[in-house]
VOKEMI-192331 format. One line per field, with one value per residue (C-alpha): residue number from 0; residue in three letters; x, y, z. Coordinates in steps of 0.1 Angstrom, whole numbers. Example, Ala and Ser with C-alpha at 12.3 -4.5 7.8 and 13.67 -1.06 7.14 Angstrom:
REM residues 2
num: [0 / 1]
residuo: [ALA / SER]
px: [123 / 137]
py: [-45 / -11]
pz: [78 / 71]
***
This chain:
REM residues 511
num: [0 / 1 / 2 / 3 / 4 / 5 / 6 / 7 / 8 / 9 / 10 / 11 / 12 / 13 / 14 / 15 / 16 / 17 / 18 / 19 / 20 / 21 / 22 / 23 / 24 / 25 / 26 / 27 / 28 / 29 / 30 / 31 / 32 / 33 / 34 / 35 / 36 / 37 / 38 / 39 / 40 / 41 / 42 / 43 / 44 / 45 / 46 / 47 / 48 / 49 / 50 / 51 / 52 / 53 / 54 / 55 / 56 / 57 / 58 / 59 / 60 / 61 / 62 / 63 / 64 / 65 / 66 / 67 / 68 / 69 / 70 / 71 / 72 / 73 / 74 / 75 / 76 / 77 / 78 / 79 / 80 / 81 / 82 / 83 / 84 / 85 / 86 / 87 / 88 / 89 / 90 / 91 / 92 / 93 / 94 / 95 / 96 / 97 / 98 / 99 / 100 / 101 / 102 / 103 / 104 / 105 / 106 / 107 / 108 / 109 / 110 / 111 / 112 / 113 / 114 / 115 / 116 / 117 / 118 / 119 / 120 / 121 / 122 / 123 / 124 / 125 / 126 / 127 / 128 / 129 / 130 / 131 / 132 / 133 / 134 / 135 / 136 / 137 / 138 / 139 / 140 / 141 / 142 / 143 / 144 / 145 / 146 / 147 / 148 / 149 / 150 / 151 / 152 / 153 / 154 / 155 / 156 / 157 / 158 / 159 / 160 / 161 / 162 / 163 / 164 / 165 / 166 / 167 / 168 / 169 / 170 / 171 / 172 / 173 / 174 / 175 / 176 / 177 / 178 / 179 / 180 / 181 / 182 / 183 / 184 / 185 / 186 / 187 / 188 / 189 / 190 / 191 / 192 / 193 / 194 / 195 / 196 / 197 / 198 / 199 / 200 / 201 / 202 / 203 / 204 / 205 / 206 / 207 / 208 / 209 / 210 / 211 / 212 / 213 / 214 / 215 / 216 / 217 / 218 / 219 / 220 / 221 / 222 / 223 / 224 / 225 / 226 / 227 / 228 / 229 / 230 / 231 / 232 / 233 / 234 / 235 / 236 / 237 / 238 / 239 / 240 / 241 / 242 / 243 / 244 / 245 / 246 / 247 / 248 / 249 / 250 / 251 / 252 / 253 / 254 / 255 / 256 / 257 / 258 / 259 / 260 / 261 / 262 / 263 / 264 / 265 / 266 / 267 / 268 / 269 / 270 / 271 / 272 / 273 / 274 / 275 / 276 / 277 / 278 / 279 / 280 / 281 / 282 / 283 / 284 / 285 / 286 / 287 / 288 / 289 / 290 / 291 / 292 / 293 / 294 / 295 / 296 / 297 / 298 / 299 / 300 / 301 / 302 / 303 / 304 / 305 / 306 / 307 / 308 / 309 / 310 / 311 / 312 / 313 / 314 / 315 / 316 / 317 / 318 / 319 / 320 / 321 / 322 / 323 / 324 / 325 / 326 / 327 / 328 / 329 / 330 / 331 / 332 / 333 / 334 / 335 / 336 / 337 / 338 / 339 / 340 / 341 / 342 / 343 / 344 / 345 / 346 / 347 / 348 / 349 / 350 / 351 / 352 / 353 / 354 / 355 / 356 / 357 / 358 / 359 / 360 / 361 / 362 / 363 / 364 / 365 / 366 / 367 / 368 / 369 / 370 / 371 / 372 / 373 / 374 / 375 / 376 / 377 / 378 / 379 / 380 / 381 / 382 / 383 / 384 / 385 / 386 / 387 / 388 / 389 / 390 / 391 / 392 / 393 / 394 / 395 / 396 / 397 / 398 / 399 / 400 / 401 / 402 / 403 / 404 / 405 / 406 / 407 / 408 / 409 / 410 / 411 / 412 / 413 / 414 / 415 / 416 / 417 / 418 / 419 / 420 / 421 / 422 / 423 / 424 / 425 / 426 / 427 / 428 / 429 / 430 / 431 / 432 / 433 / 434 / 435 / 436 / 437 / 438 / 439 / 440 / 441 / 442 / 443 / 444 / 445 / 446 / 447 / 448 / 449 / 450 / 451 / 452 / 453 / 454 / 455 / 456 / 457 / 458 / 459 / 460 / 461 / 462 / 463 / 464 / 465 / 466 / 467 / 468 / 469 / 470 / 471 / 472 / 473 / 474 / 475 / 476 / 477 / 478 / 479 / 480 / 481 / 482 / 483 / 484 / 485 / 486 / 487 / 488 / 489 / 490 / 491 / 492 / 493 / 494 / 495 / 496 / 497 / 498 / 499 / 500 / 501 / 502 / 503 / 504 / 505 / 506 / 507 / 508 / 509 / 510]
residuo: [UNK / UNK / UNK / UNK / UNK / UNK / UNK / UNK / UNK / UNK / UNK / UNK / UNK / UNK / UNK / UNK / UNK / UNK / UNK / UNK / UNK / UNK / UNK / UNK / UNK / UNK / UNK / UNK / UNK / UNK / UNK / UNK / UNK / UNK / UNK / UNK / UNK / UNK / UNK / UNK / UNK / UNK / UNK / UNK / UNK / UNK / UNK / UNK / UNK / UNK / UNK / UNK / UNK / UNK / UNK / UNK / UNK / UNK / UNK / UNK / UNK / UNK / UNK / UNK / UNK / UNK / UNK / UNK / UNK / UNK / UNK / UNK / UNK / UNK / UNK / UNK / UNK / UNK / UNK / UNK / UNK / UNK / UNK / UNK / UNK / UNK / UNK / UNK / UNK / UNK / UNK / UNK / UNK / UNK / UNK / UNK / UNK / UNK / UNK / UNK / UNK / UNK / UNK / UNK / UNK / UNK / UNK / UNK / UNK / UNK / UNK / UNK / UNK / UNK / UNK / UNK / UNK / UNK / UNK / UNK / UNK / UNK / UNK / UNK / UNK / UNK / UNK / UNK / UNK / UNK / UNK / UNK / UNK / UNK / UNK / UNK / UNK / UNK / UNK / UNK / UNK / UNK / UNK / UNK / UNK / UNK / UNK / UNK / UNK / UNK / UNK / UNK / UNK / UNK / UNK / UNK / UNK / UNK / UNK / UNK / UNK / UNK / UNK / UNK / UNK / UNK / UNK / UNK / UNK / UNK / UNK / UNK / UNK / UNK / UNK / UNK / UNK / UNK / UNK / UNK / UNK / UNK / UNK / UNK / UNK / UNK / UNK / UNK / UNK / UNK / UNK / UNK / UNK / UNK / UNK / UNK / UNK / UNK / UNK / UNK / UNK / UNK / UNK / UNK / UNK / UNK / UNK / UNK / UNK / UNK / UNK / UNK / UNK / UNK / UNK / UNK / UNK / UNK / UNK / UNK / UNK / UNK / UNK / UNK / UNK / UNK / UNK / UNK / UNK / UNK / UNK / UNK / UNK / UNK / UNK / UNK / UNK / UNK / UNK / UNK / UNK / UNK / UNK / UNK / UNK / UNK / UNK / UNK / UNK / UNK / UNK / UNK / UNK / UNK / UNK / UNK / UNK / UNK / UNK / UNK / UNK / UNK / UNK / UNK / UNK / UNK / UNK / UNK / UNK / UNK / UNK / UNK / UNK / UNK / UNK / UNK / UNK / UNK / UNK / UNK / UNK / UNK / UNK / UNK / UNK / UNK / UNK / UNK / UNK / UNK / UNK / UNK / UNK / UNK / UNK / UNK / UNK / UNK / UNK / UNK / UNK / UNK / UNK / UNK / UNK / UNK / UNK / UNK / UNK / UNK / UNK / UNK / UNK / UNK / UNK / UNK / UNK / UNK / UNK / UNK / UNK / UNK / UNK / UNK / UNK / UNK / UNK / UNK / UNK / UNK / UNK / UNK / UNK / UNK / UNK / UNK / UNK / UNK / UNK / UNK / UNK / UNK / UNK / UNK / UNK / UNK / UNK / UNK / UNK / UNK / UNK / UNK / UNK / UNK / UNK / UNK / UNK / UNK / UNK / UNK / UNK / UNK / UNK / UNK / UNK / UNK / UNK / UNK / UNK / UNK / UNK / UNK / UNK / UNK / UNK / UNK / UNK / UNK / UNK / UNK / UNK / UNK / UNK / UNK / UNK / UNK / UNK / UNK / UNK / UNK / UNK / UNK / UNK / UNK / UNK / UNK / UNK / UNK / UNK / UNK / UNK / UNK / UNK / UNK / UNK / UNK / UNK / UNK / UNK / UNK / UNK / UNK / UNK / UNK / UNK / UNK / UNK / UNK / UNK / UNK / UNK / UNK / UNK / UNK / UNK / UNK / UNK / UNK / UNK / UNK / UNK / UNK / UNK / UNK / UNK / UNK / UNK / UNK / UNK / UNK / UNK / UNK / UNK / UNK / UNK / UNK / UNK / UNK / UNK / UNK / UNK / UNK / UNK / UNK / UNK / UNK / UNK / UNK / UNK / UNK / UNK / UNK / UNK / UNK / UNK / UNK / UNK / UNK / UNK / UNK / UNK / UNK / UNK / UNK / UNK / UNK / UNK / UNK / UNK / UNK / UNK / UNK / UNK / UNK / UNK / UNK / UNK / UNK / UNK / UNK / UNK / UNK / UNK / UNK / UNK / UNK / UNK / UNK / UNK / UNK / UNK / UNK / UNK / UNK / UNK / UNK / UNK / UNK / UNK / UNK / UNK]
px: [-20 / 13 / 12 / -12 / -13 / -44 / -42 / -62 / -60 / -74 / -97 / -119 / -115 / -127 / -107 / -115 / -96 / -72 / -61 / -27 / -24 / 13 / 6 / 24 / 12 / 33 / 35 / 33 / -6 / -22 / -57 / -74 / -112 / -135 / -167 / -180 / -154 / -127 / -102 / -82 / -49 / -33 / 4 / 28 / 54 / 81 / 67 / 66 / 102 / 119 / 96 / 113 / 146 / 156 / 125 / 116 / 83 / 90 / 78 / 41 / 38 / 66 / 47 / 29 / 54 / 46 / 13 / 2 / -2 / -16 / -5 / -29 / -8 / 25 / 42 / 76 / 80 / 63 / 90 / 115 / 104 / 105 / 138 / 148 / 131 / 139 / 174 / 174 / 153 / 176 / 204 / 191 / 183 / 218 / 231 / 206 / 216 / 255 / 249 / 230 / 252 / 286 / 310 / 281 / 261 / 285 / 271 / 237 / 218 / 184 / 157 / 142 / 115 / 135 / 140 / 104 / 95 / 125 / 108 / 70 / 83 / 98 / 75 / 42 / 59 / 74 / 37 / 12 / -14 / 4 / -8 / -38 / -16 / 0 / -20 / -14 / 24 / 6 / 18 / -15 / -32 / -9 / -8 / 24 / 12 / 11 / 45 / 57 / 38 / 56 / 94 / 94 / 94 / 126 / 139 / 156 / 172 / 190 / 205 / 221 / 233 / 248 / 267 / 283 / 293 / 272 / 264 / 260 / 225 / 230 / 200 / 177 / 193 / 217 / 252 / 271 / 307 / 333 / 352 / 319 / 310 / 338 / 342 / 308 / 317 / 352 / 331 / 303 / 331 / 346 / 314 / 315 / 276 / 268 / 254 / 217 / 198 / 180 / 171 / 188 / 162 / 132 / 124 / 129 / 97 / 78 / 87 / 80 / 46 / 56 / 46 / 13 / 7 / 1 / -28 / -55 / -81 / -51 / -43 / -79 / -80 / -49 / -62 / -94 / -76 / -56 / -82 / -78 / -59 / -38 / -1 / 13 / 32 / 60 / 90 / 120 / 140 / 117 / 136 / 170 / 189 / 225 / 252 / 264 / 284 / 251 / 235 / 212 / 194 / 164 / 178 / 160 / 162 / 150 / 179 / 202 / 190 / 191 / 230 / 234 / 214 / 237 / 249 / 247 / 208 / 203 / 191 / 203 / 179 / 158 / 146 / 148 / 114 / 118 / 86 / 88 / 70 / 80 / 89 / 97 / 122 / 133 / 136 / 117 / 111 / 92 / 122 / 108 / 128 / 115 / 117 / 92 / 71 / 65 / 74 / 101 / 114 / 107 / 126 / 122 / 147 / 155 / 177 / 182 / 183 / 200 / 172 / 197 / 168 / 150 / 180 / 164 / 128 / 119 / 99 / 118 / 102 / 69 / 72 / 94 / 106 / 87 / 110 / 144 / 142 / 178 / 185 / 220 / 211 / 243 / 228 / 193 / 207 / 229 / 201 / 179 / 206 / 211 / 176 / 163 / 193 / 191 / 148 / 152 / 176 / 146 / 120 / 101 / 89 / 110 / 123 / 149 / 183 / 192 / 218 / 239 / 252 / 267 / 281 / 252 / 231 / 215 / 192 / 181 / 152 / 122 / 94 / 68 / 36 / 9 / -7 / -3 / -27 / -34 / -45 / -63 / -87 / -89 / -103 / -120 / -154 / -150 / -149 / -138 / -110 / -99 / -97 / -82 / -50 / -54 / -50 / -23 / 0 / -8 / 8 / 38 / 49 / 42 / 70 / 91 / 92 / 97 / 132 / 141 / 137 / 113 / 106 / 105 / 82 / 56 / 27 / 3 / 17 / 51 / 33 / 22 / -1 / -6 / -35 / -29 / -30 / 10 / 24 / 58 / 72 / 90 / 109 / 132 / 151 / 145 / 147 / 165 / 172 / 153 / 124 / 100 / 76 / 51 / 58 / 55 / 22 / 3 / 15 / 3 / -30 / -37 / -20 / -48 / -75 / -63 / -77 / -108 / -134 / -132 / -153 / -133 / -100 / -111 / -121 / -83 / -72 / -91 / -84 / -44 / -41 / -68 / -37 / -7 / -17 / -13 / 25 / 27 / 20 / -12 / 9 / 27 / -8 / -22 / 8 / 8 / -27 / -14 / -23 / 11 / 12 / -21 / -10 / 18 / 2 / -27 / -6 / -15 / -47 / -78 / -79 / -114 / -109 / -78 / -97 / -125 / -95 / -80 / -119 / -123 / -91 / -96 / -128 / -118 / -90 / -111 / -140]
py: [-320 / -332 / -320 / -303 / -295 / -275 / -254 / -231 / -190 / -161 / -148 / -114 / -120 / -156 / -191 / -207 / -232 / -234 / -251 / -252 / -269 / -276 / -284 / -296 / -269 / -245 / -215 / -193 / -189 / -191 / -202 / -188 / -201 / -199 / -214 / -212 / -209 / -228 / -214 / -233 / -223 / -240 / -228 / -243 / -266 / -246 / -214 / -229 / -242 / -210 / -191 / -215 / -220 / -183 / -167 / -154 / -145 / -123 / -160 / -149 / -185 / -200 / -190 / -218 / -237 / -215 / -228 / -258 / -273 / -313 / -332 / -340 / -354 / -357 / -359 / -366 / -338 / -314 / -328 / -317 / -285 / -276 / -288 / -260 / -235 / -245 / -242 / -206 / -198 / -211 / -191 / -162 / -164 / -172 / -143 / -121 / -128 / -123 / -95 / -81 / -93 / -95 / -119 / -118 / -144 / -170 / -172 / -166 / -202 / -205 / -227 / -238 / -214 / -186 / -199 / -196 / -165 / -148 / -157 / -149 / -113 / -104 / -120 / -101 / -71 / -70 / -85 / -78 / -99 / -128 / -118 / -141 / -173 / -165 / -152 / -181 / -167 / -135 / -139 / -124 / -160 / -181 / -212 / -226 / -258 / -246 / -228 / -267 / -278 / -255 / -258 / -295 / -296 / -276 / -301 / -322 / -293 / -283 / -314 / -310 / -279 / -297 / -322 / -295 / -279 / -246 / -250 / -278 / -288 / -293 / -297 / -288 / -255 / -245 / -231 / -212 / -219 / -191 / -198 / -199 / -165 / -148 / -168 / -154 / -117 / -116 / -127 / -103 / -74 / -82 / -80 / -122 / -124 / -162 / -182 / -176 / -181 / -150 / -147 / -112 / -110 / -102 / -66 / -72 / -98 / -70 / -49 / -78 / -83 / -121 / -121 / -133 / -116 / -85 / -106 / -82 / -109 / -127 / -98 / -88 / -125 / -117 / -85 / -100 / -118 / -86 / -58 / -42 / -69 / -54 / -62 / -95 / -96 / -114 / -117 / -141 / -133 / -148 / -182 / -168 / -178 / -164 / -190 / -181 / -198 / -204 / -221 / -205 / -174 / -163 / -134 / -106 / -76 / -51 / -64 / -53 / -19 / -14 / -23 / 4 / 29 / 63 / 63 / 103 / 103 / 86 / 101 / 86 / 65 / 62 / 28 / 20 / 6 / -4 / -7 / -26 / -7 / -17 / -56 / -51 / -31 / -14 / -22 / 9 / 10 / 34 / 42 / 57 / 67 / 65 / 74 / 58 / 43 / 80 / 84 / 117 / 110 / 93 / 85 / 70 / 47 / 31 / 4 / 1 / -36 / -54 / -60 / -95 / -112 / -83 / -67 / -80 / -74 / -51 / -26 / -8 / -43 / -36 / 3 / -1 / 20 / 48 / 52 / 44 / 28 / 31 / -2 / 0 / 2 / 26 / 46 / 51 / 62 / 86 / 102 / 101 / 122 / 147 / 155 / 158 / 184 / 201 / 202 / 220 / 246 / 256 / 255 / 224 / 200 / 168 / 150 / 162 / 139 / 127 / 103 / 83 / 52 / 42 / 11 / -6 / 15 / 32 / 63 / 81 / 105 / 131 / 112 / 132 / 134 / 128 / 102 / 95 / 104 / 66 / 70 / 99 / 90 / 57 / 63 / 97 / 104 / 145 / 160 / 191 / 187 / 152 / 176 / 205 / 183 / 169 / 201 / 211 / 178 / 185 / 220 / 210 / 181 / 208 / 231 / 202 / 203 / 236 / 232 / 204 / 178 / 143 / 119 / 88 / 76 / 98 / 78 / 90 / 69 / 90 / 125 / 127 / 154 / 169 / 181 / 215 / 208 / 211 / 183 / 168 / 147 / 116 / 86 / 101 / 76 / 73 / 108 / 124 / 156 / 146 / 160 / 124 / 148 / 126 / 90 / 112 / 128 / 94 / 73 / 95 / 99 / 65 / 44 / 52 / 34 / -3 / 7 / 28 / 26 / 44 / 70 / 83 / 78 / 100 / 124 / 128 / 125 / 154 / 170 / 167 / 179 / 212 / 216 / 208 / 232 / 261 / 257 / 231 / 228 / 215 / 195 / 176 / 166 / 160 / 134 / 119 / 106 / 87 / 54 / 38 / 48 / 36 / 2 / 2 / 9 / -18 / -43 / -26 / -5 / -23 / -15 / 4 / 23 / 38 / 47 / 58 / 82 / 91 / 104 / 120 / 143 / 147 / 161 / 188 / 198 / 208 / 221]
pz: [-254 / -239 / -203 / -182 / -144 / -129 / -98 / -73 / -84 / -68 / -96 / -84 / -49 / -49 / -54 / -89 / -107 / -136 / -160 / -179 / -212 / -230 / -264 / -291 / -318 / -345 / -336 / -305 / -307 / -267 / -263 / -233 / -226 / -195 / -185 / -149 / -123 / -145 / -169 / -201 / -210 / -238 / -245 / -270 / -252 / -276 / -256 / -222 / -223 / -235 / -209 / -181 / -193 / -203 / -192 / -228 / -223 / -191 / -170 / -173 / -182 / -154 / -128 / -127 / -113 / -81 / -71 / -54 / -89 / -97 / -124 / -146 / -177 / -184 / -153 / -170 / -192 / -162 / -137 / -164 / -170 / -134 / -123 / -154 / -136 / -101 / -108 / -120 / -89 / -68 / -85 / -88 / -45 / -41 / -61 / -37 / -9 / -20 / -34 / -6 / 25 / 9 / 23 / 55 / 33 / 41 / 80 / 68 / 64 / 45 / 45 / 8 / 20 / 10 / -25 / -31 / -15 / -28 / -62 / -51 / -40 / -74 / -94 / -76 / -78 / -111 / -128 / -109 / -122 / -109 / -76 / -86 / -89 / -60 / -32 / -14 / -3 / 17 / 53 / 66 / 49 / 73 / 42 / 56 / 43 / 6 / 12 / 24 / -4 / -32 / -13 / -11 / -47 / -48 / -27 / -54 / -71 / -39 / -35 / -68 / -57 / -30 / -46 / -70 / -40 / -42 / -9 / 16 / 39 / 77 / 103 / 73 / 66 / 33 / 41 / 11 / 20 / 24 / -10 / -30 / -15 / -23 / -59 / -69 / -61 / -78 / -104 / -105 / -97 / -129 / -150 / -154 / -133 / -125 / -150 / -150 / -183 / -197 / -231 / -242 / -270 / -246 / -251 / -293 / -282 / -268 / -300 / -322 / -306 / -299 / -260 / -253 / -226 / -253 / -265 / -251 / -240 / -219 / -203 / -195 / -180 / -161 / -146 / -135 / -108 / -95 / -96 / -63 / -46 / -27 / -22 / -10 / 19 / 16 / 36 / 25 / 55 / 79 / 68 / 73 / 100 / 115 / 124 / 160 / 186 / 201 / 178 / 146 / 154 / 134 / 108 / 122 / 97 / 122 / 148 / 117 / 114 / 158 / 152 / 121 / 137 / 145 / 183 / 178 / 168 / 200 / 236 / 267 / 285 / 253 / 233 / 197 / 182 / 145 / 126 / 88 / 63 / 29 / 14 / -20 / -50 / -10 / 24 / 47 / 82 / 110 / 132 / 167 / 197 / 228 / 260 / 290 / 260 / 247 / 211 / 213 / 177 / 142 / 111 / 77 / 74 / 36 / 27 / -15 / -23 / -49 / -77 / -88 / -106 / -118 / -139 / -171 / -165 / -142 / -146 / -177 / -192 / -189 / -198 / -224 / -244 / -225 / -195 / -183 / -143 / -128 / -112 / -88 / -52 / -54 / -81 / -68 / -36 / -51 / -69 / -41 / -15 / -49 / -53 / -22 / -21 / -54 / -47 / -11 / -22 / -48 / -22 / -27 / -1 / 5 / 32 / 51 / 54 / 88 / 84 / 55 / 55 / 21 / 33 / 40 / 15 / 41 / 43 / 77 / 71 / 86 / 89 / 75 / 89 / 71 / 47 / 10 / -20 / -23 / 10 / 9 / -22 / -6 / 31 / 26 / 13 / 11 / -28 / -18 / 4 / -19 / -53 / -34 / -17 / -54 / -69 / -49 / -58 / -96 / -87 / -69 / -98 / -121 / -99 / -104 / -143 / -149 / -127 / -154 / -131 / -137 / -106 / -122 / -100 / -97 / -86 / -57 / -30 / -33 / -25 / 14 / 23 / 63 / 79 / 67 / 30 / 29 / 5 / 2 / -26 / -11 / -32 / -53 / -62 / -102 / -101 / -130 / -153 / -182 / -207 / -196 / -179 / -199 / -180 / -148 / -151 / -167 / -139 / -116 / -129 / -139 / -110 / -83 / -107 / -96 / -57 / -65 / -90 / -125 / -110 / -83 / -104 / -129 / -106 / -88 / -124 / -137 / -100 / -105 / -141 / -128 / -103 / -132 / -155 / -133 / -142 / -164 / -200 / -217 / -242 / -215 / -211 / -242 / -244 / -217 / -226 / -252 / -256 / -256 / -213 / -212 / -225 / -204 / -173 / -181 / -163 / -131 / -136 / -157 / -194 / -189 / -156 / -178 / -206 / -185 / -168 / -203 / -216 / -182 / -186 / -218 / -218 / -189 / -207 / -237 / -216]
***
């Protein structure tokens, strides 16, 4: 052992501890041993420092430098190590918010807050099991001393920053100066993206079998700490602030979408009341107009972000080579506006466009009614009427293949179902002509399995494929319970509520 630093992690609901071991072995074996309420992990230094410097290993290993850690050995090489990964943090925040707010970043000002929760909000959504190291970064927890804790650290890379110019600190607060903003997009218009390290070779590791994280008792270890925890809240703009005249006002995201909202969608003598509703790959909000405090209208209102620091690992990494995820905010939108289209002239149920806005990448829909099939299978105890709105989903995807069409993201909290049994597909944004009917129907039936037990997942499984096959072909099926989705989806769903799913469906198929 060379290093080590130990740290709290949220492991089945409860805080245990952790250990993290760099050792100077041959090799890229990982050790991974538990006893009690304490977990080992002994990684190769020559593994940890690719993992930080270029993020070869898809950071499952990095992340450490994200907790609340204590040195325990080798507080020269671990000071070392971080300052690596601090600095590609930092970059990859500043290309964010540039690439987000266009020459607008140079009057926004950021606290080293943002660095990290920039970096908490891809990293728990791109690997979920990371949600166990950091559960700290929730807002509904309220650790600002931890958040303090982690962005102090960051500290000394900022300064460096500083003195090359990058940006320049005043009253506590980072500025990005004018010629720097507008450097960094001639650069990224011309193909020439800032310098961040990222080893190319990271998906010929998945093929080759070299990530550890494909080392099925690591993984299991992983998932333990994320099995039904739900999503982190995380907001990086809270520690944004707007240069005025006045002084610096809190960056207020919903203030931003009052000033983009349409004039003509408007009533006179009516309020605006934007609700948040979405943090992570999008920006969505609850839009309501109102009149006297009476709720007359309601929108869906979706911003595509800039996915900057996910471009090489995303969530094509972890399904790879299964499905293709489309990554330009431009792109996604444009697919969304054609599909919704193309799907309503051919009678199925999706929202309705209000309003488009494509310089601020900017949709305006019908709020639909209703509540999701996560959300329906989560809250509701009634068989019947679950397998039935179930049934009906399975149906309406089903519709949606036989026009040539795949969602792309065809996971239950995309189909919203009324009162009435009525169900509309929303999300459309990977949504493509395409024969990956497959990738479709597994995430749909295996997704709901990380928030109920294998039980009840198996049950909307079998429920949604009852429903599919009324249009839809049995192979389709057949395939999509192979195990290579199942292995791809283990990252988010346990290992033995999927196979519990894939024996259920299986079963009723053949029955």
């Amino acid at each position: 052992m060379i290093a080590a630093i130990e740290y709290p992690v949220m492991d089945r609901g409860r805080l245990s501890r952790e250990c993290f071991y760099i050792v100077d072995s041959v090799g890229e074996k990982v050790l991974n041993r538990r006893e009690g309420q304490t977990r080992w992990i002994y990684v190769p230094r020559q593994s940890f420092e690719e993992d930080v410097s270029r993020g070869s290993y898809g950071e499952v290993f990095a992340d450490r430098f994200l907790t609340p850690y204590t040195v325990i050995e080798g507080g020269g090489l671990i000071e070392e190590l971080f300052d690596l990964y601090a600095e590609r943090a930092v970059r990859q925040a500043i290309l964010d918010l540039i690439n987000e707010h266009g020459l607008a970043a140079a009057n926004i000002t950021f606290l080293p807050e943002f660095i990290v929760m920039n970096k908490v909000r891809s990293r728990s959504t791109v690997y979920p099991p990371s949600q166990g190291l950091l559960w700290w970064a929730d807002e509904r927890r309220g650790n600002a001393r931890v958040l303090s804790l982690v962005s102090e650290r960051f500290k000394p890379v900022l300064s460096r920053f500083e003195r090359e110019g990058t940006f320049y600190e005043r009253d506590g607060r980072y500025h990005i100066p004018h010629d720097v903003v507008v450097s960094i997009m001639e650069r990224e218009k011309r193909g020439q993206s800032w310098p961040i390290k990222v080893d190319t070779n990271v998906l010929e590791l998945f093929r080759l079998g070299r990530l550890p994280l494909f080392n099925p008792y690591f993984r299991i270890a992983n998932l333990g700490s994320m099995v039904r925890y739900p999503q982190l809240q995380v907001d990086p703009t809270r520690y944004l602030y707007v240069r005025t005249s006045l002084g610096y006002q809190r960056f207020k995201e919903q203030e931003r979408i009052r000033g983009v909202f349409p004039k003509s969608l408007m009533r006179a003598g009516c309020t605006l009341k934007v609700r948040r509703k979405g943090y992570l790959f999008n920006s969505t909000y609850e839009v309501q107009i109102l009149e006297e405090k009476r709720v007359v209208e309601r929108y869906f209102l979706k911003r595509y972000l800039s996915w900057t620091d996910l471009k090489w690992v995303a969530t094509k990494l972890v399904t790879f080579p299964i499905k293709t995820f489309y990554i330009s905010p431009a792109t996604r939108m444009g697919n969304e506006l054609f599909f919704i289209s193309y799907l309503t002239d051919k009678g199925v149920r999706v929202p309705e466009i209000a309003y488009v806005d494509w310089n601020n990448k900017i949709v305006l829909e019908e709020f639909i009614e209703g509540r999701t099939m996560t959300e329906i299978w989560v809250e509701d105890d009634d068989s019947r009427e679950l397998r039935e709105a179930s049934r009906t989903a399975g149906e309406r995807v089903a519709f949606v293949h036989s026009l040539g069409v795949v969602l792309g993201d065809c996971k239950p909290d995309n189909v919203i179902c009324n009162s009435r049994g009525e169900c509309w597909l929303v999300d459309l944004e990977q949504a493509s002509f395409g024969d990956e009917r497959e990738w479709d129907l597994a995430e749909c039936i295996y997704y709901l399995g990380h928030y109920v037990d294998s039980d009840r997942a198996s049950e909307f499984a079998v429920s949604f494929v009852e429903g599919y096959l009324r249009l839809g072909s049995i192979e389709v099926v057949e395939n999509a319970l192979n195990a290579a989705y199942r292995f791809a989806l283990s990252f988010w769903t346990p290992p033995w509520v999927l196979t519990k799913v894939s024996d259920a469906v299986r079963g009723a198929i053949r029955a």
